[in-house]
Structure formats: structure tokens, C-alpha cells
gemmi code that builds the backbone of each chain (N, CA, C; Angstrom):
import gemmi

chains = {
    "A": [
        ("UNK", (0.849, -1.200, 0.000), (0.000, 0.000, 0.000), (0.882, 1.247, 0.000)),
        ("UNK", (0.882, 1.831, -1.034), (1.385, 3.444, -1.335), (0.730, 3.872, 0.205)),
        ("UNK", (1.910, 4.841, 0.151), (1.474, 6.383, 1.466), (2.346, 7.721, 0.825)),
        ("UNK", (0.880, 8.175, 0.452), (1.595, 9.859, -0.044), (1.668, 10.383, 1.722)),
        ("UNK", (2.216, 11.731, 1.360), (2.220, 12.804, 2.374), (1.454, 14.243, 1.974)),
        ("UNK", (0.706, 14.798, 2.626), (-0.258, 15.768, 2.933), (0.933, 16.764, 3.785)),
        ("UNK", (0.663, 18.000, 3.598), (1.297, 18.925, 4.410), (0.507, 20.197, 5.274)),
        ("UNK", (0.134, 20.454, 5.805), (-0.679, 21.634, 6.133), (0.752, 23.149, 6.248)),
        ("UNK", (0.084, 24.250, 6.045), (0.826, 25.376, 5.681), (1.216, 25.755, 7.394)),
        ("UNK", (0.059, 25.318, 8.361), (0.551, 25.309, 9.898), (1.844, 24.600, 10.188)),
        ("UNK", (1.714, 23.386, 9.436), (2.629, 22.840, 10.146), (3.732, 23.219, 9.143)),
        ("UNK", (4.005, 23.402, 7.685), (5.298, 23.780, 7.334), (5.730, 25.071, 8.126)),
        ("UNK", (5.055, 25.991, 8.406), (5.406, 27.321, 9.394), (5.966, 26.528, 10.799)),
        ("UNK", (5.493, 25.558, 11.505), (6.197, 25.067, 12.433), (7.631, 24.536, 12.403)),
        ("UNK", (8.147, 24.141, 10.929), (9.560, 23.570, 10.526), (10.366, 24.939, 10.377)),
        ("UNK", (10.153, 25.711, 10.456), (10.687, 26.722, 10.030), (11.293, 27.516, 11.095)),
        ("UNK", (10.885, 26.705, 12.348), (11.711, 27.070, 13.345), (13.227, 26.703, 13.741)),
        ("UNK", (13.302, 25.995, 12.856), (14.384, 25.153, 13.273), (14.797, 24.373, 11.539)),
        ("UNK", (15.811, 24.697, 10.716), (16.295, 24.041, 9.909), (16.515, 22.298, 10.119)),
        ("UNK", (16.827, 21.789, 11.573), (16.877, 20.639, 12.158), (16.011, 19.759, 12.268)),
        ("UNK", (14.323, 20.784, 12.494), (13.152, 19.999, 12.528), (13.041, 19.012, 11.003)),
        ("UNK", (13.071, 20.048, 10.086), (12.828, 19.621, 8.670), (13.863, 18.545, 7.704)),
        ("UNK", (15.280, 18.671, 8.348), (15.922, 17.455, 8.349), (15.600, 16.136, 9.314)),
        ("UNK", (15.155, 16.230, 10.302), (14.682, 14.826, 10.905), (13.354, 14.397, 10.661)),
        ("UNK", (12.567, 15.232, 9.883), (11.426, 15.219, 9.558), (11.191, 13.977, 8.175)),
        ("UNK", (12.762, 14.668, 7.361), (12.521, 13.892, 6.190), (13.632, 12.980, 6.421)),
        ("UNK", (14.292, 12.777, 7.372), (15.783, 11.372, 7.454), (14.888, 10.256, 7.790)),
        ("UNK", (14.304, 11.001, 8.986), (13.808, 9.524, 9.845), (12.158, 9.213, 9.425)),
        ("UNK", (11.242, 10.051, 8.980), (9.691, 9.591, 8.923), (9.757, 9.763, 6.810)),
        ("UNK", (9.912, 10.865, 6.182), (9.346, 10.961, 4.577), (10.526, 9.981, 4.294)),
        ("UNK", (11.542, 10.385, 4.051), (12.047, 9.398, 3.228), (12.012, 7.972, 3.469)),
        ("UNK", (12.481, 7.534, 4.828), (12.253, 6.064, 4.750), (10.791, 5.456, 4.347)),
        ("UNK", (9.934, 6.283, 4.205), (8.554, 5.753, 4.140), (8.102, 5.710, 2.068)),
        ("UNK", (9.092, 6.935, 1.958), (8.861, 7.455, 0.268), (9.249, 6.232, -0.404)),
        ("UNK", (10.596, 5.123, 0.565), (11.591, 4.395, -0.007), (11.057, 3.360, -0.050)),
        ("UNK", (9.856, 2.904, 0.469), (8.722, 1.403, 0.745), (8.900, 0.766, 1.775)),
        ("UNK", (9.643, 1.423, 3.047), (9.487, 1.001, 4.737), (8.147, 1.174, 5.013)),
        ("UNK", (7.901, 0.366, 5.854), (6.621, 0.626, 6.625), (6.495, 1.245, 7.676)),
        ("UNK", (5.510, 1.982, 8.461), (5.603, 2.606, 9.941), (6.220, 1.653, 10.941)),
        ("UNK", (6.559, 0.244, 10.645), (6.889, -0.683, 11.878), (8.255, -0.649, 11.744)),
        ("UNK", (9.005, -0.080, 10.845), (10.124, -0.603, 10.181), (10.938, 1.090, 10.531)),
        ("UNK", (9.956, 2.116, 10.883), (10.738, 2.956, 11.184), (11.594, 3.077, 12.320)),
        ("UNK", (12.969, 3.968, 12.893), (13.242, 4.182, 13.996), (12.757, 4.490, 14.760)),
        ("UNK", (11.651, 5.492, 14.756), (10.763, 6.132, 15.810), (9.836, 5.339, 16.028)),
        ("UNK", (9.176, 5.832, 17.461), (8.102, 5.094, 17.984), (6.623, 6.025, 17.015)),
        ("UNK", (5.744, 5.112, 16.718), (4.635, 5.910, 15.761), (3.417, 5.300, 16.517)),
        ("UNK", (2.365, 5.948, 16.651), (1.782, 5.909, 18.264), (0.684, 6.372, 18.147)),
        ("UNK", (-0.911, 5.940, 18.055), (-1.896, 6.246, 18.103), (-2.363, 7.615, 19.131)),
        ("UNK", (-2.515, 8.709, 18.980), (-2.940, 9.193, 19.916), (-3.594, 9.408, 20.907)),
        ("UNK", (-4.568, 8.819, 20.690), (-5.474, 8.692, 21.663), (-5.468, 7.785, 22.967)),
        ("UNK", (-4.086, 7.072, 22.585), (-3.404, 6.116, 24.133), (-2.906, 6.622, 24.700)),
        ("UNK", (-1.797, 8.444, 24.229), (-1.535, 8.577, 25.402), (-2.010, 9.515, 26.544)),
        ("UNK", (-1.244, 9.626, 27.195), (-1.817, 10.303, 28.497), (-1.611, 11.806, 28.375)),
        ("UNK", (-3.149, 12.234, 28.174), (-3.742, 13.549, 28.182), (-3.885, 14.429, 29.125)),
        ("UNK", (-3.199, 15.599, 29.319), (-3.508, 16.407, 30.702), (-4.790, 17.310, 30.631)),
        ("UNK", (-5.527, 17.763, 31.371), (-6.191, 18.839, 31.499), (-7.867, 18.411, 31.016)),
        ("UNK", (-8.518, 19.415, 30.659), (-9.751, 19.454, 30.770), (-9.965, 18.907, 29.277)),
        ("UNK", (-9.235, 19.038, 28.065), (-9.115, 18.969, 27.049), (-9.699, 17.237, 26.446)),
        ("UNK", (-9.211, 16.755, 28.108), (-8.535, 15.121, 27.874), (-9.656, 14.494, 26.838)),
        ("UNK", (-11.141, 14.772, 27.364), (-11.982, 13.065, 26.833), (-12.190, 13.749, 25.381)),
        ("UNK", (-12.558, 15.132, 25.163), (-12.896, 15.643, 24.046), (-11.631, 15.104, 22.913)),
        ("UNK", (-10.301, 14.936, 23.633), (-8.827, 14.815, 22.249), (-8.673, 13.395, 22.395)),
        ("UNK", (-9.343, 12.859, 23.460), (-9.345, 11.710, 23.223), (-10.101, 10.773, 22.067)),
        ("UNK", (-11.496, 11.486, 22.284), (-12.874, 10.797, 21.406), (-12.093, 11.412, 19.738)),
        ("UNK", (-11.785, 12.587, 19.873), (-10.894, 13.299, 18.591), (-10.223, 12.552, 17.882)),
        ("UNK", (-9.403, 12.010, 18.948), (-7.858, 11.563, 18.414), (-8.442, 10.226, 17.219)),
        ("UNK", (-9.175, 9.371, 17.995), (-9.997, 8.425, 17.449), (-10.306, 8.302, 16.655)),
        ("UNK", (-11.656, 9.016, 16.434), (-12.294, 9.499, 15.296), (-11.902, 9.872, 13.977)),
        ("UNK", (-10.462, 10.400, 14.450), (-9.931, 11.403, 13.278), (-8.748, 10.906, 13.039)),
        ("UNK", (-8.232, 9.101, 13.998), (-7.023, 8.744, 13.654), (-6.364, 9.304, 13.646)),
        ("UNK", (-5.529, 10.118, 14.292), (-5.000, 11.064, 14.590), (-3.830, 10.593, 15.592)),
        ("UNK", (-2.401, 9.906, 14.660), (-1.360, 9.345, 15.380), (0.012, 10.414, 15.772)),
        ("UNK", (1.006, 10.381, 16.378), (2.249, 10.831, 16.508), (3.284, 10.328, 15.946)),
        ("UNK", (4.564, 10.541, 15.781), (5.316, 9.640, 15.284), (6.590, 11.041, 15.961)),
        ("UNK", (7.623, 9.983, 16.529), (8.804, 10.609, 17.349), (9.503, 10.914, 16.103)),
        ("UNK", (10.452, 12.367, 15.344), (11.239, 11.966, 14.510), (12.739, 12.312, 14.549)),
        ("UNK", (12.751, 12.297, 15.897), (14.229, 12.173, 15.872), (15.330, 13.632, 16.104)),
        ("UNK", (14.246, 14.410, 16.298), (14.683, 15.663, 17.151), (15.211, 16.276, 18.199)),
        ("UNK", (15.834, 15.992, 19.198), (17.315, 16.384, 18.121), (17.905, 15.283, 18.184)),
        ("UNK", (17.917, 14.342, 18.878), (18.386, 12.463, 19.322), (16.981, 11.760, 19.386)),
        ("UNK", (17.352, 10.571, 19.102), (16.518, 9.326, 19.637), (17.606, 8.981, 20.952)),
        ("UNK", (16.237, 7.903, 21.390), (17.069, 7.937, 22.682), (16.092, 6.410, 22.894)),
        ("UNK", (16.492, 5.321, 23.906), (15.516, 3.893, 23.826), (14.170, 4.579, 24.618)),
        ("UNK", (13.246, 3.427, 24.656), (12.378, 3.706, 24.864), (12.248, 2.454, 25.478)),
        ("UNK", (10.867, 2.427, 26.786), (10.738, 0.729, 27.583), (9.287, 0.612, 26.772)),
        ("UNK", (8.358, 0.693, 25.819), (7.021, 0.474, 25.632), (7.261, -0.307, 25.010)),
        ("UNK", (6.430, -1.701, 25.500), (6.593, -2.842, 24.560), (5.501, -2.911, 23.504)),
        ("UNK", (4.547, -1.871, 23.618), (3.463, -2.024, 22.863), (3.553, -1.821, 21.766)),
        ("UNK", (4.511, -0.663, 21.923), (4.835, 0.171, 20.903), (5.727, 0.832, 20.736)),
        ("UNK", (6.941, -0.209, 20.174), (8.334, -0.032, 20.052), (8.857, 1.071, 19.457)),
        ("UNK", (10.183, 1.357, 18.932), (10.354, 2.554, 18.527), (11.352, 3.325, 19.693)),
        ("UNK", (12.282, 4.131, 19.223), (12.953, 5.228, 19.287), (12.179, 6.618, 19.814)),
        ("UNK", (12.559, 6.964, 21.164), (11.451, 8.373, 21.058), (12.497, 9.911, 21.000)),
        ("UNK", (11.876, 10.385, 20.962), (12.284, 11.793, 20.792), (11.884, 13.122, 21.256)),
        ("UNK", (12.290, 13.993, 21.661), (11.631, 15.433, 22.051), (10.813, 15.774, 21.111)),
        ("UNK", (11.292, 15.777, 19.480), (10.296, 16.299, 18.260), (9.622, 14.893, 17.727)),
        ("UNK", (8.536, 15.690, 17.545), (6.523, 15.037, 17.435), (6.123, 15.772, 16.151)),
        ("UNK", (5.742, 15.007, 15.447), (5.308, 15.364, 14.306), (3.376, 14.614, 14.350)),
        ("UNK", (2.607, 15.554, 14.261), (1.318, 14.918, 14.406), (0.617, 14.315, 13.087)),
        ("UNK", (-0.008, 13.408, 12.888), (-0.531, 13.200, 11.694), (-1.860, 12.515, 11.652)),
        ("UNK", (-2.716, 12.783, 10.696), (-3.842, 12.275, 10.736), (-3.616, 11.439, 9.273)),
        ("UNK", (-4.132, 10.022, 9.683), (-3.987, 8.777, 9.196), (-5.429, 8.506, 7.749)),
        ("UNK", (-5.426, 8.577, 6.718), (-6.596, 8.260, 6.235), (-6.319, 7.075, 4.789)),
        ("UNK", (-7.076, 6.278, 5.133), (-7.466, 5.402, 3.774), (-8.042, 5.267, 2.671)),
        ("UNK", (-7.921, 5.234, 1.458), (-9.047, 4.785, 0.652), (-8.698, 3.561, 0.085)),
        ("UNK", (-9.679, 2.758, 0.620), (-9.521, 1.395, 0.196), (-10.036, 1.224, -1.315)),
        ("UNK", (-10.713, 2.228, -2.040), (-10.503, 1.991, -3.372), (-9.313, 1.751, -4.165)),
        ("UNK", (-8.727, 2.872, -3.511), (-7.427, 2.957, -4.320), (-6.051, 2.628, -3.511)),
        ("UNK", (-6.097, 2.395, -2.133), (-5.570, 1.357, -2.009), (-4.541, 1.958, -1.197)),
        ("UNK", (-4.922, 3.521, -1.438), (-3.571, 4.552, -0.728), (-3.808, 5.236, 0.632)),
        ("UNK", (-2.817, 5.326, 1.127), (-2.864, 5.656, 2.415), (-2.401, 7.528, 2.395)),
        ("UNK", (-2.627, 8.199, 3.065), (-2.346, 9.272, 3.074), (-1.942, 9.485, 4.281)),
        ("UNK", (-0.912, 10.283, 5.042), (-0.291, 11.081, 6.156), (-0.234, 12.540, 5.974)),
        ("UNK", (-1.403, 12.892, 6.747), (-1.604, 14.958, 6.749), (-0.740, 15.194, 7.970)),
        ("UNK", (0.188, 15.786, 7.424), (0.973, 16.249, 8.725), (0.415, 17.705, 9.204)),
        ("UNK", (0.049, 17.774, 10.500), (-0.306, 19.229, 10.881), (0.414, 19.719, 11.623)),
        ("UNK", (0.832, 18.993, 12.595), (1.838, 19.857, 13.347), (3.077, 19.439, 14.098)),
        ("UNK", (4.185, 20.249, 13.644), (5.352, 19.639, 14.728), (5.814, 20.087, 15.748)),
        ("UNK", (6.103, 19.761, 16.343), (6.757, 19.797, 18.098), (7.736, 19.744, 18.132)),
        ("UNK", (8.760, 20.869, 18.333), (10.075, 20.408, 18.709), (10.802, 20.093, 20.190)),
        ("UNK", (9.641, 20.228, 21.346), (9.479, 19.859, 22.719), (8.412, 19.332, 22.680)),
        ("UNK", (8.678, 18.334, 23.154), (6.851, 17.705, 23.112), (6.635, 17.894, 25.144)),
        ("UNK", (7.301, 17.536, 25.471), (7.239, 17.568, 26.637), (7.699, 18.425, 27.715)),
        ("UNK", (7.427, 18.687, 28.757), (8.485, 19.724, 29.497), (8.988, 18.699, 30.493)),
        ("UNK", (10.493, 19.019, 30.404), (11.280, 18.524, 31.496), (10.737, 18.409, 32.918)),
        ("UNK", (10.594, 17.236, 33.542), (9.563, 17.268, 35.176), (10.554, 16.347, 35.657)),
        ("UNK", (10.763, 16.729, 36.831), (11.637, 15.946, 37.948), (10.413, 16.092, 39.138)),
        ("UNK", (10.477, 14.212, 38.850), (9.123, 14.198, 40.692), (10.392, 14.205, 41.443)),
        ("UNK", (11.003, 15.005, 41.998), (11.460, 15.208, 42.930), (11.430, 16.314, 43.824)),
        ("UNK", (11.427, 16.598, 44.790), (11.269, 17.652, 45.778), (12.248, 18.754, 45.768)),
        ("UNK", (14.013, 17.837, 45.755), (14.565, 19.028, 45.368), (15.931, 18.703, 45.111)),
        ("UNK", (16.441, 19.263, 44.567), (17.658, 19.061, 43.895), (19.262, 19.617, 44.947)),
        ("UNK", (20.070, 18.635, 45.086), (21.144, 19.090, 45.795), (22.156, 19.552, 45.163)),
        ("UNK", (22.977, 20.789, 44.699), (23.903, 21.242, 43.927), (25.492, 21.053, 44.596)),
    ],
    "B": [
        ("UNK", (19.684, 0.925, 57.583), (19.746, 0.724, 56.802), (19.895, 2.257, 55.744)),
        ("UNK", (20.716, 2.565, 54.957), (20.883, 4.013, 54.713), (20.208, 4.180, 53.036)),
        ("UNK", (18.995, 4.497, 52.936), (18.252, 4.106, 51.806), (18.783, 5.283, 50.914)),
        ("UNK", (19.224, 6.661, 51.325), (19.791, 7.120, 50.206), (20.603, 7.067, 48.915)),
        ("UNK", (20.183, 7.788, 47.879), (20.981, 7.467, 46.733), (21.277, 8.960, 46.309)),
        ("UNK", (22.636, 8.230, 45.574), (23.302, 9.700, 44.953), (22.853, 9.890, 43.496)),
        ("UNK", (22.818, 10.894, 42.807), (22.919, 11.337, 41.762), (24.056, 11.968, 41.238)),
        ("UNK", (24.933, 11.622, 40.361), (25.744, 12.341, 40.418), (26.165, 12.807, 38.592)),
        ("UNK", (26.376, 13.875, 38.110), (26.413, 13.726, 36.511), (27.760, 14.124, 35.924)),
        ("UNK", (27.877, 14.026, 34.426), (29.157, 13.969, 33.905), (28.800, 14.669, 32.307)),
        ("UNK", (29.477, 15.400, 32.100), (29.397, 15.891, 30.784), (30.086, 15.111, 29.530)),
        ("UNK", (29.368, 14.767, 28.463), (29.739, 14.374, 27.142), (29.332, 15.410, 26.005)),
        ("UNK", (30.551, 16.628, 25.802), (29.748, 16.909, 24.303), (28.420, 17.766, 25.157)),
        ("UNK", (27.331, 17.085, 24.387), (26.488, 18.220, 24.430), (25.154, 17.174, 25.727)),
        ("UNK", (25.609, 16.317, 26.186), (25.105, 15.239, 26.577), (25.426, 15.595, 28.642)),
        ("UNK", (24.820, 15.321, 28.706), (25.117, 15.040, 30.639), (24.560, 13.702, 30.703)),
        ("UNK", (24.974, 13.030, 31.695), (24.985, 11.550, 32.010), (24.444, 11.733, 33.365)),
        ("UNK", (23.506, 11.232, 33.940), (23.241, 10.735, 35.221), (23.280, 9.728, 35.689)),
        ("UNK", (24.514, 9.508, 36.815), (24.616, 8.060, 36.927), (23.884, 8.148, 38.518)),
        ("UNK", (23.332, 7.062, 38.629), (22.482, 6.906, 40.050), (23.474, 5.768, 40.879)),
        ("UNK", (24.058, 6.135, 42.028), (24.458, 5.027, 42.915), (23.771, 4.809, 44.310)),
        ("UNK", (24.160, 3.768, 45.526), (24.131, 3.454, 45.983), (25.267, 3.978, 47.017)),
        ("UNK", (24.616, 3.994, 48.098), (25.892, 4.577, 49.100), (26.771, 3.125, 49.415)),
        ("UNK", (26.630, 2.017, 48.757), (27.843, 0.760, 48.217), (28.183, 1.309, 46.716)),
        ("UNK", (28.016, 2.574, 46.042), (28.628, 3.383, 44.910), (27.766, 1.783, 43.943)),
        ("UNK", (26.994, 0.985, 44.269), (26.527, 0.579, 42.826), (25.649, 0.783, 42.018)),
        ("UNK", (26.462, 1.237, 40.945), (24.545, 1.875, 39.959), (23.755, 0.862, 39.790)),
        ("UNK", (23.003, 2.238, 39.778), (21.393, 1.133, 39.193), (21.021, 1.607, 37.736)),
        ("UNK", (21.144, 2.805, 37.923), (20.267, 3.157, 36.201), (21.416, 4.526, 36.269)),
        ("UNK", (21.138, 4.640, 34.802), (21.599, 6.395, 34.472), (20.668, 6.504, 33.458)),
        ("UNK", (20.568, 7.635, 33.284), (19.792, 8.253, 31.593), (20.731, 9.586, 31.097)),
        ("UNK", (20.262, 9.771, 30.042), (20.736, 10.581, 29.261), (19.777, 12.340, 29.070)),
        ("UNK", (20.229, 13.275, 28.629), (19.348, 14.327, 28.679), (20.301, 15.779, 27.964)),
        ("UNK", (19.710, 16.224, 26.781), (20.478, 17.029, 26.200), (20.833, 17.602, 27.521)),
        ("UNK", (21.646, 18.544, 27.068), (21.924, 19.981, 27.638), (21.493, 20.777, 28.352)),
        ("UNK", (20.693, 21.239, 29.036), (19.700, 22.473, 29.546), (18.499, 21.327, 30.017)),
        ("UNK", (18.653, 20.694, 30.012), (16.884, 19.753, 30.188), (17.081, 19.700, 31.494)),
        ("UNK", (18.166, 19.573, 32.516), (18.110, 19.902, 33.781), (18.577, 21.656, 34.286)),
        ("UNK", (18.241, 21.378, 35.505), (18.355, 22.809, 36.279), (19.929, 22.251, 37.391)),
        ("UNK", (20.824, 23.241, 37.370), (21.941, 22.889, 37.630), (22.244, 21.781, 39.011)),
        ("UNK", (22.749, 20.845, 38.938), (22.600, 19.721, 39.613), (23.560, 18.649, 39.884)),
        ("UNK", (24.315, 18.540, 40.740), (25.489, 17.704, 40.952), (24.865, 16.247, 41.682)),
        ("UNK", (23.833, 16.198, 42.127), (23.410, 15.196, 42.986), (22.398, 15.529, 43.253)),
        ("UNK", (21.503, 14.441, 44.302), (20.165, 15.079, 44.896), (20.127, 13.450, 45.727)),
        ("UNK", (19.170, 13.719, 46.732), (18.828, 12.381, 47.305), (17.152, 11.975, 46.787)),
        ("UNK", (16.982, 10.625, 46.885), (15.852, 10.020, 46.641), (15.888, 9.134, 46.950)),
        ("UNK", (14.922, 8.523, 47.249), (14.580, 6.774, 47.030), (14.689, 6.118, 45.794)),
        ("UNK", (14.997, 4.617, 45.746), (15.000, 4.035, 44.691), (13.693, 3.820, 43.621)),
        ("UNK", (12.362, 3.938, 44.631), (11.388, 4.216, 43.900), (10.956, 5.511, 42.497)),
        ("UNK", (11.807, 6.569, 43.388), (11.155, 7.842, 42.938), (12.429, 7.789, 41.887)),
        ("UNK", (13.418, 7.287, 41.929), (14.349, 7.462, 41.116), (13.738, 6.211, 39.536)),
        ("UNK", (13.384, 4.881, 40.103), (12.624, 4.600, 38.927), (11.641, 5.644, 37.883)),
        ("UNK", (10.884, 6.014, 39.427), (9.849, 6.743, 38.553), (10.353, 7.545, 37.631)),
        ("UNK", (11.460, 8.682, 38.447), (11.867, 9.421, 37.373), (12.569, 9.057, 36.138)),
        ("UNK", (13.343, 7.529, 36.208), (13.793, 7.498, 34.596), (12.724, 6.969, 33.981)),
        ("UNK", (12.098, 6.337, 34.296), (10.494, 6.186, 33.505), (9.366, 7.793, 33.312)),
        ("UNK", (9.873, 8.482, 34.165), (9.346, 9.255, 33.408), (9.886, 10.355, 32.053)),
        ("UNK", (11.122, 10.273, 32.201), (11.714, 10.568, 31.121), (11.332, 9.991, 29.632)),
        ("UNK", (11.074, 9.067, 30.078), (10.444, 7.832, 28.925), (8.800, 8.237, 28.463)),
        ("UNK", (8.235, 8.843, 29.072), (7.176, 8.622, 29.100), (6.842, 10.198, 28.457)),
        ("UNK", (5.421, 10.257, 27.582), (4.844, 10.631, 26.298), (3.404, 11.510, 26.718)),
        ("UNK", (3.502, 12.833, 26.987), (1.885, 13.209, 27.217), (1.606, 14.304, 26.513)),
        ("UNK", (0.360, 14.574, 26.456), (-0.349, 16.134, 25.949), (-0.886, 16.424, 26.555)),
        ("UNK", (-0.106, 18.050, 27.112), (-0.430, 18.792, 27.961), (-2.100, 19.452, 27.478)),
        ("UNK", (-2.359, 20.538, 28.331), (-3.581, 20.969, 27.888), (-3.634, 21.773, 26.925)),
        ("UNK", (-2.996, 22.959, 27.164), (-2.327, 23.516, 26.143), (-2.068, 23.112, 24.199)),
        ("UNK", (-1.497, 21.799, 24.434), (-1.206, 21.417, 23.215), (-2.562, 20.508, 22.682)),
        ("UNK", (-3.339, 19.907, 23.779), (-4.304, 19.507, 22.895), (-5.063, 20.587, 22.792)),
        ("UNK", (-5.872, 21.375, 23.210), (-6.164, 22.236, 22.306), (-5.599, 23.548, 21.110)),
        ("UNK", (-4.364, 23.490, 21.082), (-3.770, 23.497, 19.851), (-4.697, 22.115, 19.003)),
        ("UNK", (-4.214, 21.017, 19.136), (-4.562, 19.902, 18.144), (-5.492, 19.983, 17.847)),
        ("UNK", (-6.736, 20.186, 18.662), (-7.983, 20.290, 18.188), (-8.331, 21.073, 17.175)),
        ("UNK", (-7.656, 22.236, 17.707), (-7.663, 23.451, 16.636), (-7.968, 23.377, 15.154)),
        ("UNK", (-6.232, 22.217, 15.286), (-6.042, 21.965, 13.938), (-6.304, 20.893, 13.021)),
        ("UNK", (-7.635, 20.384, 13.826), (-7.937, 18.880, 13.437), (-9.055, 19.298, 12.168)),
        ("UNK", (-9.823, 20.717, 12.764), (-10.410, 21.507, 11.970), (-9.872, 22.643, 11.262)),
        ("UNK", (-8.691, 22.237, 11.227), (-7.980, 24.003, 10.574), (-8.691, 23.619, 8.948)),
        ("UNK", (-8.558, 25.347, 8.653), (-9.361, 24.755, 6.964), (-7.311, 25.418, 6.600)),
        ("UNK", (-6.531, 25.103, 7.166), (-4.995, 25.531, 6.660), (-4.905, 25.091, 5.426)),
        ("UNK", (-4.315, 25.669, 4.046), (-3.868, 25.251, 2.697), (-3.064, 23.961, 3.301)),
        ("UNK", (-3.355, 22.934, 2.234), (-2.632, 21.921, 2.070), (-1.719, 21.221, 1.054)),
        ("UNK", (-0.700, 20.919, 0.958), (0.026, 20.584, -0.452), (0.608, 19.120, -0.511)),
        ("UNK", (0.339, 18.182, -1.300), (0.517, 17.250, -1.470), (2.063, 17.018, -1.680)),
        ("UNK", (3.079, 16.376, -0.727), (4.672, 16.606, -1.318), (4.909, 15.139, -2.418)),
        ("UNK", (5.629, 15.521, -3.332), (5.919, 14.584, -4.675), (6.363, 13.443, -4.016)),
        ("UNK", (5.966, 12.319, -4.626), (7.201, 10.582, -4.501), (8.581, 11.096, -4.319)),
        ("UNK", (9.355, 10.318, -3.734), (11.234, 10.342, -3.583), (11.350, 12.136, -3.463)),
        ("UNK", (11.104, 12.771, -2.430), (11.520, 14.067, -2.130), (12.847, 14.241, -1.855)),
        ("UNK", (13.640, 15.131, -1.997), (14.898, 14.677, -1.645), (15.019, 15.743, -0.563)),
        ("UNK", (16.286, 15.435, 0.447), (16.138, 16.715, 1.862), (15.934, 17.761, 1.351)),
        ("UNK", (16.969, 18.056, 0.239), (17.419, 19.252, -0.211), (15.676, 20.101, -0.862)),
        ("UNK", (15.192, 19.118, -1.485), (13.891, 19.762, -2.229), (13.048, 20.276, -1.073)),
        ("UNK", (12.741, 19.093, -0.135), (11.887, 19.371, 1.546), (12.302, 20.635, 1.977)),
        ("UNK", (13.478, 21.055, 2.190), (14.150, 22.017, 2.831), (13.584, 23.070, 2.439)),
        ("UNK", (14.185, 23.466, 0.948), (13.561, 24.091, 0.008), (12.053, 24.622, 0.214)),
        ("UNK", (11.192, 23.636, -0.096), (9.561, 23.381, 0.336), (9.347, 24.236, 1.483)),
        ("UNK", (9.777, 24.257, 2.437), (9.541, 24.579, 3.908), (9.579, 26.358, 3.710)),
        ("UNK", (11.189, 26.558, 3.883), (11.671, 27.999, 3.561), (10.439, 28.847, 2.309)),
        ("UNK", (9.802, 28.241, 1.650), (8.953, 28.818, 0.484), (7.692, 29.406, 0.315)),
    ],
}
model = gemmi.Model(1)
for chain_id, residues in chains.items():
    chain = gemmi.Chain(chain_id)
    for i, (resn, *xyz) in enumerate(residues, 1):
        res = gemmi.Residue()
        res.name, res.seqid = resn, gemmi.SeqId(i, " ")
        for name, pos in zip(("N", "CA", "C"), xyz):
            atom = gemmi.Atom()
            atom.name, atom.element = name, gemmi.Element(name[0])
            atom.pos, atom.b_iso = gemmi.Position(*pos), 0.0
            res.add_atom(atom)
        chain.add_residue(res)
    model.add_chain(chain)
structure = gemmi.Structure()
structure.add_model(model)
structure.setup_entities()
């Protein structure tokens, strides 16, 4: 099954922060995928959204979203990969997140990836710890 | 029984190392963390629990509130969209982006 790529003009304005985003964008997720790898076959972890863990009030609404609208992540390698322990869902993770919404047409047999938006922090640095000794 | 543990880190390059010991100095875990991702830090005490937790949480993947509603946003953005060609090459992507 072919997989074109979709781009939204949001998210090319998001690469543009960073010359780096748009090289790990296309090393580790477009090209290996342009080349006939599959999402299992990539380095990064590529990850349904709607499994992970949602903060805030936002949660059930991006959850039922995420779903609906297939609406996966995929780590690409911004600025390192680094291991990862999810056995569910193997893969390489990364600070940069590239979001994508997943769609089929089983007529034709092709898969499409709309990329909307990238992340070059996906996360903020959290230490459960109380306090740090210097 | 002296349940404390050390933290103690080491610079590589652009890399800091956290190695976690044992007051018998034996590690248990270290992780890795660019540059700046900590707040200045030679050590700290914890339990072995909270010290799991924390390299598991390093590991670990969420959306804040903030960013999901960004996503939502853009689940409905009517944003222009452009289809990128078969075999893109960096150089063309690059290109693409800057345009």
C-alpha cells in the first residue's frame, strides 16, 4: 500500500523554526517511508494518539478526537533518539513530534499522512522530585 | 539501613549523564538528557522508587492541555494543504519549507 504525504501550511510554518526539525522530519519519517518502509520498520516510535496520556480538561474531548480522526504521533528524531521501555509500541522516542492524521481509501488502495503539526518539545522537562542538591 | 541514593552527573559533548548510585557506589540506572533539560545539579537524594519513577518518566509521552487544544484546533484548521511529490529529496523538503 502506497502512502503519499499531505502537508498543512501550519505545520510547514512550524519547521521553520528550526532548519533541524525539517531534516529529521525527512531522514527519519518521509524518506524512509517514500523508499517502501513501513511505519513498523521505522526508527521512531509511531503511536496512536489517543493512548496517550492527556492532561487537562481537554482530555476526553482529544481523546474521542484523536480516534475518530485517527490522529497518530510519530517521534522523529529531534534532536536524538534515545531507547524507549514500551513494549506495545516499540520505537525510538524523541523530544520532536510530528502529528498526523492517518486516512485510507480502500478503493485505491492509498494511504495518506496529513501532517499538521510539529513539536520540537513535546514535553516539558519534570523531575518528581522535591529538590535538587547542587 | 541508609536508603539514600546519589545522583551524580558527567558531561559528554552536548550530553550530561546521570549516573544513580548506591551509598555501596553501585549503579542502578543512568539516563541521558540534552543539555539544559536539567536545572543545575550535581546530585540530589531520593529513594529508589522515585528514582525509577523518574527514569520512567523521562520515557514517558503526554499532551499537555495547552497542546491539545492546539490539536484540536487543527484537526479543523481549513490551513492550505500541499501534497509533497514521490522520492523528495532533503534538499527539495528544505527548500519546500523555507517557500
Amino acid at each position: 500500500m502506497s502512502i503519499k504525504f499531505d502537508i498543512t501550511d501550519e505545520c510547514k510554518n512550524d519547521l521553520k523554526a528550526d532548519p533541524l526539525l525539517g531534516k529529521c522530519l525527512h531522514k527519519n519519517y518521509i524518506a524512509p517511508i517514500q523508499s517502501g518502509k513501513s511505519v513498523a520498520e521505522l526508527r521512531g516510535r509511531f503511536k496512536p494518539s489517543w493512548e496517550v496520556r492527556v492532561e487537562g480538561s481537554m482530555r476526553d474531548l482529544f481523546v474521542q478526537q484523536a480516534r475518530d480522526r485517527n490522529l497518530h504521533h510519530y517521534h522523529i528524531g529531534y534532536r536524538f533518539y534515545k531507547s524507549s521501555s514500551d513494549q506495545t509500541y516499540p520505537g525510538d522516542v524523541s523530544d520532536g513530534i510530528v502529528h498526523i492524521l492517518v486516512t485510507t481509501n480502500q478503493q485505491t488502495n492509498e494511504t495518506v499522512h496529513k501532517l499538521i503539526k510539529v513539536c520540537p518539545h513535546h514535553n516539558p522537562f519534570k523531575l518528581p522530585i522535591d529538590r535538587l542538591v547542587g | 539501613m541508609n536508603t539514600h541514593t546519589q545522583l551524580s552527573k558527567s558531561w559528554t559533548g552536548q550530553f550530561v549523564t546521570f549516573t544513580v548510585a548506591t551509598v555501596a557506589a553501585a549503579p542502578l540506572v543512568s539516563a541521558e538528557q540534552p543539555l539544559g533539560s536539567f536545572q543545575a545539579a550535581s546530585a540530589y537524594e531520593a529513594s529508589t522508587t522515585q528514582l525509577k519513577g523518574f527514569v520512567h518518566q523521562q520515557d514517558e509521552f503526554f499532551i499537555s492541555e495547552s497542546e491539545s487544544k492546539d490539536l484540536l484546533a487543527r484537526l479543523d484548521s481549513d490551513s492550505p494543504v500541499t501534497r509533497l511529490p514521490d522520492n523528495l529529496s532533503e534538499e527539495a523538503f528544505l527548500a519546500f519549507i523555507q517557500n
